[in-house]
C-alpha positions, 0 to 999 in steps of 0.5 A: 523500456519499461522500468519497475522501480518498486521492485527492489525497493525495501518498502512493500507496494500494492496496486489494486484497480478501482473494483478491487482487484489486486493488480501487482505486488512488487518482492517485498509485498509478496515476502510480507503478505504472502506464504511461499508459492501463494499468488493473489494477483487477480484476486480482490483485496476486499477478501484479503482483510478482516472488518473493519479493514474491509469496510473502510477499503471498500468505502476508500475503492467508492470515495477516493482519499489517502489514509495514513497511519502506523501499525505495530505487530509483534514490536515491529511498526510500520508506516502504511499509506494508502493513497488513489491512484490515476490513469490520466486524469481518470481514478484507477484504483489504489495503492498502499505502501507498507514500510519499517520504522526505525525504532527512532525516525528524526523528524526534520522542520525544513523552512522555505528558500523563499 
């Protein structure tokens, strides 16, 4: 039984295959980036952005590597992670997750059992 562990979950996550194509959106993806009734399954991620997003996930589809980093809009910030993802040992495409920061996050240093 397949299991899709991301649809619940309080953080919005988008796959997209290598070409661009926007392959699944679990609930919180399409109640964030979508209006009611909208599907985009099948479309290309490329023509969901404004430059210069655009061009930077065009050259992450061309050059795999994650990107990091913090986005605020109307006083709500949030975490966006766009990593690659992989078939095997074959490159597939990407996927971002898009989660709310607290308005204070504890950082932690943890040191090794070792």
């Amino acid at each position: 039984m397949k299991r899709d562990y991301f649809e619940g979950a309080d953080v919005a996550v988008t796959i997209c295959a290598k070409d661009g194509t926007i392959l699944d959106m679990n609930r919180k993806s399409r109640s964030t980036f979508l209006k009611p009734g909208q599907d985009i399954i099948g479309n290309n991620v490329l023509d969901c952005h404004p430059e210069p997003a655009r061009s930077m996930l065009a050259d992450m589809l061309e050059n795999p590597r994650t990107n990091v980093y913090t986005v605020e809009k109307e006083g709500v910030r949030k975490l966006i992670f766009q990593t690659p993802w992989y078939d095997g040992d074959e490159y597939a495409g990407f996927m971002e997750l898009s989660m709310v920061l607290p308005e204070e996050i504890p950082h932690r240093v943890r040191v090794s059992r070792r």
